[in-house]
Steps between C-alpha positions, in 0.01 A plus 500: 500500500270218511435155529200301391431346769196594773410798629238663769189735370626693797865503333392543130282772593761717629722458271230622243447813702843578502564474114696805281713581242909506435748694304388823255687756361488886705214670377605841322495781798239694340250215612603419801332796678396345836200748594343437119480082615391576855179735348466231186458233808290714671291592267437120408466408872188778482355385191486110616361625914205703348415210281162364698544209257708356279582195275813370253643245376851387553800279392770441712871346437721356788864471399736301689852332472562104572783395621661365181480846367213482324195766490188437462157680507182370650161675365180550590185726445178603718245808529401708823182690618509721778246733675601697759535484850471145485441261197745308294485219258848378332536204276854359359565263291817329403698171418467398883178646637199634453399700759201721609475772793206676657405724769218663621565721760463209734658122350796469301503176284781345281391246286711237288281471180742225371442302875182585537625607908418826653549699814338729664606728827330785693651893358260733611631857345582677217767382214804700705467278766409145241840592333670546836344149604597343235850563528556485892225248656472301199835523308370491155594883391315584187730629247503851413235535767623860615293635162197361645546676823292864517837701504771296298693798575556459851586109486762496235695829586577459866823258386617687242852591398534605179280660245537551138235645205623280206266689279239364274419146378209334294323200575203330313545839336426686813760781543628441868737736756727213612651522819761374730553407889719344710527337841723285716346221429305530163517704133213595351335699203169585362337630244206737509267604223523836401205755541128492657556141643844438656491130528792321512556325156760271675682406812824298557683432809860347521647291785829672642541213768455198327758313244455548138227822593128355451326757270119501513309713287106604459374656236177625476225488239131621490474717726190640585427753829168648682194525225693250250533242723200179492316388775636205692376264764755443795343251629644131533313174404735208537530290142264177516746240666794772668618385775558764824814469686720752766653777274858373607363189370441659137865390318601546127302791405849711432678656224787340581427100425554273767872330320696813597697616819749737577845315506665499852 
């Protein structure tokens, strides 16, 4: 449950890491063939780690409970570019924050369009180790970040409990195989375009820890790979006026707004 109240970047952006879904019915038996989801995962994780570039667009929902019962659902929207081993630019935009991210191989920088702040810190290496970074130097996990990394395989399935096929599923009229995972900790599901490009369509991950199960869900739209993909500038130039400060200086650029907490 939660309180709206205050609440850390450090705090908020955990809890958006560790977001999934609740109750659902038992999928029929005839789709819940565990080696079909592991090579349907597989086969995505593939795809998406021979992609030398890619770009989409996203939307993204974070579900939560307060504590007077009440469930609400915070949105937002943003774009990323990637070129492999080492470039990323992400923007997201939402109620609270509007928020850029770049790396070249060398400097990471968040910015806070809507503050007109920025930060900037030292990351020399590829976008494995800005991910891994991100979440344990810096404590700002990106969400959904293991489908950036070059082998989404080998960072989601390591945790895994449970595995179901669920079958198909359409979205934006893209036929989908969804699938189904579980941890300790965390549900999740995703689903990935069917045929020559196994992208995944969508991605939601459910809270097993937390009261009232925080749901966050990406889905994805335009996406373009390798020889579809635009040419994009990584470099930074700070906006006319942007202030620089330390990076754990750099507060209210979150999903989750500033009013809520977790209730003690």
């Amino acid at each position: 449950m939660w309180n709206i109240q205050t609440i850390s970047a450090k705090s908020a952006l955990i809890l958006i890491a560790a977001a999934s879904l609740g109750t659902m019915a038992s999928p029929s038996p005839t789709h819940a063939d565990e080696s079909d989801a592991k090579s349907l995962l597989k086969a995505m994780s593939d795809y998406l780690g021979a992609q030398k570039s890619l770009s989409f667009d996203y939307d993204t929902s974070l579900e939560l409970i307060t504590a007077e019962g009440q469930r609400l659902g915070l949105a937002s929207s943003g774009a990323v570019e990637v070129n492999r081993p080492d470039k990323v630019r992400a923007t997201r935009t939402g109620g609270f924050a509007d928020v850029q991210m770049v790396f070249d191989g060398k400097t990471l920088t968040l910015l806070g369009k809507n503050l007109n702040v920025y930060a900037q810190a030292e990351v020399p290496g590829t976008i494995d180790y800005l991910l891994d970074e991100l979440r344990d130097k810096f404590h700002r996990p990106l969400p959904a970040a293991d489908l950036l990394m070059s082998d989404p395989y080998s960072q989601l399935m390591p945790l895994v409990t449970d595995i179901k096929d669920i079958g198909s599923g359409v979205i934006r009229g893209q036929e989908c195989d969804h699938l189904a995972f579980r941890t300790e900790d965390v549900d999740w599901q995703i689903w990935i375009a069917q045929g020559a490009t196994p992208f995944p369509c969508r991605y939601v991950i459910t809270s097993k820890k937390v009261d009232g199960g925080p749901q966050y869900t990406l889905d994805v739209r335009n996406w373009k790979a390798s020889t579809e993909t635009a040419s994009v500038d990584f470099s930074f130039k700070a906006p006319e006026g942007a202030t620089l400060v330390k990076p754990e200086e750099l507060q209210d650029i979150d999903e989750l707004p500033a009013m809520f907490v977790p209730k003690q």
